[in-house]
C-alpha positions in Angstrom: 0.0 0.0 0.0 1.7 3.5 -1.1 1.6 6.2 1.5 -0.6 8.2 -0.7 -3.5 5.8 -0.8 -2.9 5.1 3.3 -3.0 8.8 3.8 -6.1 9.4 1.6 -8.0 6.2 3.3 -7.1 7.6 7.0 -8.4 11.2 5.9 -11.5 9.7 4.7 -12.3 7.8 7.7 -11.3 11.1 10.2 -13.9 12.6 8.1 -16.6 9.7 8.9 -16.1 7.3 5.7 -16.5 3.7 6.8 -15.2 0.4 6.3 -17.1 -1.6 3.4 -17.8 -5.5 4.2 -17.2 -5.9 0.1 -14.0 -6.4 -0.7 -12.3 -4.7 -3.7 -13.9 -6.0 -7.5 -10.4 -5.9 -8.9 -7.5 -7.4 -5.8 -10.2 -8.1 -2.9 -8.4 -5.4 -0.8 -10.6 -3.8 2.3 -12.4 -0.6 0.8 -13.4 2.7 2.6 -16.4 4.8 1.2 -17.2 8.7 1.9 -20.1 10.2 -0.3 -21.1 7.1 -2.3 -17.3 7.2 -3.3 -14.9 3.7 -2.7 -11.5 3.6 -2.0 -9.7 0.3 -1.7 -6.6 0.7 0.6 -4.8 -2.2 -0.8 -4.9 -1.3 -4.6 -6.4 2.6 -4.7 -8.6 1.7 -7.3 -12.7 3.4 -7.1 -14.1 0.5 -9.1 -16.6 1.8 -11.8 -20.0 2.9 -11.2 -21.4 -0.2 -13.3 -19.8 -3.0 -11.2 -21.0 -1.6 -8.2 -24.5 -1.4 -9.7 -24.1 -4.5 -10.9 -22.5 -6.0 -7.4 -25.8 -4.4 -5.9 -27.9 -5.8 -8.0 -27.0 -9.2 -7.2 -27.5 -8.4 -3.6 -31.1 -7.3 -4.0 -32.5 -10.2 -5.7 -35.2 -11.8 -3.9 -34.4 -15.3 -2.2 -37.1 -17.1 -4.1 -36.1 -15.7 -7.3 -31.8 -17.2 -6.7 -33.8 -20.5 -5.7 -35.9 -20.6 -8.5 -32.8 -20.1 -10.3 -30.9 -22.4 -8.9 -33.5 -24.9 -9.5 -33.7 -24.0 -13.2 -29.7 -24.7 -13.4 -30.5 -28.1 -11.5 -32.5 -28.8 -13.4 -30.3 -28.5 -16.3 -28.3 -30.7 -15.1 -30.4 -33.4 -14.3 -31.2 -33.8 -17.8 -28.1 -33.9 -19.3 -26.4 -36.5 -16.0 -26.9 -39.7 -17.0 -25.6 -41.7 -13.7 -28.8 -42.9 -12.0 -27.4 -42.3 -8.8 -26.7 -38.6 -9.4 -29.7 -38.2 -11.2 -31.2 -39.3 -7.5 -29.2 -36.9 -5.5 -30.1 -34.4 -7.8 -33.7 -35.0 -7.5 -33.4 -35.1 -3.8 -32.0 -31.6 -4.3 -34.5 -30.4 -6.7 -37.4 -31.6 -4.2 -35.9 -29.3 -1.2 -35.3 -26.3 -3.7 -38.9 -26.9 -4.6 -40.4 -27.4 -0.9 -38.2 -24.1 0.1 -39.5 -21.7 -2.5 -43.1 -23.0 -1.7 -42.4 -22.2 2.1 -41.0 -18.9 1.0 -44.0 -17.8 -1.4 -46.5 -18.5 1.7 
């Protein structure tokens, strides 16, 4: 870490930035944010305005809907395994993917 970015991170949080749980999209570095504006410590980067829509768009989809994806992909792949014994463990999978998003709609 250069001195610069150190000195720029400790500025922002004496000014009240916090500490973001996400790591940095580009080294996985810690990241600081003041004003809607990230700074990762480690690298300096301020990743683009589109990955961090797109990072918070993954985090605002619905449970049900990442199940029912989920069960679309396992589905997938049922149809294409042809081992009868991982066709059954992918059933039993299916069936609690299916039993979830029906508690879940309730």
């Amino acid at each position: 870490m250069s001195e610069d970015i150190k000195k720029k991170a400790i500025e922002m949080l004496l000014n009240g930035a916090t500490l973001l749980s996400e790591p940095c999209p580009y080294c996985k570095g810690v990241r600081v944010m003041k004003n809607g504006d990230a700074l990762c410590v480690s690298c300096g980067k301020s990743p683009d305005k589109e990955i961090e829509n797109k990072t918070q768009e993954v985090k605002n989809i619905p449970p049900v809907k990442k199940l029912e994806e989920k069960l679309q992909s396992m589905t997938d792949e049922l149809s294409k395994e042809k081992d009868p014994e991982k066709q059954q463990t992918i059933l039993k999978s299916i069936n609690l993917l299916i039993d979830t998003i029906s508690k879940l709609k309730k």
